[in-house]
C-alpha positions, -999 to 999 in steps of 0.1 A, spaced: 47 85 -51 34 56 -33 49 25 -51 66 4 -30 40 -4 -2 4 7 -6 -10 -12 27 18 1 51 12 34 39 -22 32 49 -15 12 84 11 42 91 -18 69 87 -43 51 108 -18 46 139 -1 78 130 -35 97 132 -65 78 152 -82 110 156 -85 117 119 -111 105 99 -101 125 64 -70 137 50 -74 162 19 -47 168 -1 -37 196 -20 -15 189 -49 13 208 -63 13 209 -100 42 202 -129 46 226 -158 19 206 -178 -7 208 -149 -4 173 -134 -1 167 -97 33 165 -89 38 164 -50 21 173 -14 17 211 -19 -10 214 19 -32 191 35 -61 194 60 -70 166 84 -108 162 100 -114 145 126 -142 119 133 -165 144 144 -163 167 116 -142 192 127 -107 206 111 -79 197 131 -53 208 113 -48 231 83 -6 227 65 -9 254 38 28 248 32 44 212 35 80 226 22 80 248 50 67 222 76 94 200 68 122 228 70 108 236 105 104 198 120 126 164 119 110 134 115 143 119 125 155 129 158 127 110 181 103 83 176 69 97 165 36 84 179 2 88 183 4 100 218 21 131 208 3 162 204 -10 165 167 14 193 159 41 171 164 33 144 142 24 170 111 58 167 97 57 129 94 25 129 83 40 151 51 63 129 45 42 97 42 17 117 26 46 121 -9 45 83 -7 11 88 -24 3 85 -56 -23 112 -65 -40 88 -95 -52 64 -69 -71 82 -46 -109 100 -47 -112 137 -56 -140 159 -40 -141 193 -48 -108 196 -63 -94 176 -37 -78 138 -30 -95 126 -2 -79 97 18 -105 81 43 -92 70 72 -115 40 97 -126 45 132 -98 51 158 -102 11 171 -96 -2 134 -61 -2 126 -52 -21 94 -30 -22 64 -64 -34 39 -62 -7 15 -93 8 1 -104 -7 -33 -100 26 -44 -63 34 -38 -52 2 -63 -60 -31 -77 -75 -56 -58 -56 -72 -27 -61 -106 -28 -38 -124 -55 -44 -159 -67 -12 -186 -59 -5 -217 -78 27 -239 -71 46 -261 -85 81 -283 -73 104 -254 -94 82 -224 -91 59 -204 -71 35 -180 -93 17 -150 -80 -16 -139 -106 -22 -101 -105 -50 -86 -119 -36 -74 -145 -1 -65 -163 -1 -29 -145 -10 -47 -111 22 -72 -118 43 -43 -128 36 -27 -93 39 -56 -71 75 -62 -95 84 -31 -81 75 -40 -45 89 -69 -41 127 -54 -57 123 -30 -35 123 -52 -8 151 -72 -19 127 -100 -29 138 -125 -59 108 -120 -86 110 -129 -122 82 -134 -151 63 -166 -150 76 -190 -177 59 -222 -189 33 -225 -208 3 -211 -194 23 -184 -180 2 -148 -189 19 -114 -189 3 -105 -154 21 -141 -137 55 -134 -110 76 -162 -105 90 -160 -69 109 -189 -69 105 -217 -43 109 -225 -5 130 -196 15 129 -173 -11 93 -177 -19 83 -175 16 101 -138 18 85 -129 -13 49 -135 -1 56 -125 36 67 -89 16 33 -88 -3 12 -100 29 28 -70 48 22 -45 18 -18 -58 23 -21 -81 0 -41 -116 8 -35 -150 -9 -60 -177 -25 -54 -207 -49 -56 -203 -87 -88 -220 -99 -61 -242 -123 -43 -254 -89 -48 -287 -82 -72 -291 -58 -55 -316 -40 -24 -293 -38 -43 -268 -23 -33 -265 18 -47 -238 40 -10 -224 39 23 -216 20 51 -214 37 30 -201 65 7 -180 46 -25 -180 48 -45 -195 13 -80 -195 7 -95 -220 -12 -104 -212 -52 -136 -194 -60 
């Protein structure tokens, strides 16, 4: 399931596959009937036409390593179909569209590469900042959104913590201040994720930059 890294995931399709303009996915199932991993998928290119049909994504794996050999896009198709499985499991089922009993990721023209993920994989990308001399606080959408980006940033050996003070909500991440701040931002801003000031920053307190990354200015 895709939890640690949303926006690479996507990047990895679109440079893994700049000839493919859909991926379906076909699911396979738990006892009670809920997706549970990559079962097949079929990827169309930008034309319209099927390129590749994987009935079987156990099997695929069995009979290719991802492992032995860099894979890129200038390999023949068949070729890349076992790392393409194997990203594909890093998805999380709930998060994408369905169309006709499918999940359908939609993949960009072949000269747009980018790790902005589709408003409909996840919460929003861009996360309010606000700073202070002891702490630097991320705002996520939501307390689901926090959990998620918690997750993220552990599992890229980021220090996170919740937000304490008093206007601290359940969806506020404390990462800390200066180095280890910076590496906790520079994580999100590869996962995808843009930056811009808290409405409640101060306004002078509110640089083009943190730590080097990029802030927009309150809404």
């Amino acid at each position: 399931m895709l939890v640690a890294d949303t926006g690479k995931t996507y990047s990895d399709l679109m440079e893994l596959l700049p000839e493919v303009a859909e991926i379906r996915i076909h699911w396979q199932l738990d006892d009670e009937g809920l997706p549970w991993q990559v079962g097949g998928f079929s990827l169309i290119g930008h034309g319209g036409a099927t390129l590749a049909d994987v009935v079987n994504t156990e099997e695929l794996e069995r009979t290719g390593s991802v492992l032995d050999r860099p894979i890129t896009a200038d390999l023949p198709l068949v070729e890349r179909l076992p790392l393409v499985a194997m990203v594909l499991n890093w998805v999380d089922a709930y998060e994408l569209d369905e169309r006709d009993g499918v999940s359908v990721i939609d993949l960009p023209s072949p000269d747009h590469v980018s790790d902005t993920v589709p408003m409909t994989w996840t919460h929003p990308t861009e996360l309010e900042l606000s700073k202070s001399p002891r702490a630097t606080w991320v705002w996520a959408a939501d307390r689901d959104q926090a959990a998620k980006l918690e997750t993220l940033l552990t599992s890229n050996g980021c220090q996170v913590s919740a937000a304490r003070g008093e206007n601290a909500e359940e969806r506020t991440l404390d990462l800390d201040i200066g180095v280890v701040a910076m590496e906790g931002l520079e994580s999100l801003q590869k996962a995808g994720y843009s930056f811009r000031w808290h409405p409640a920053q101060h306004p002078l307190d509110r640089t083009a930059d943190l730590y080097g990354i990029p802030v927009a200015s309150a809404k």
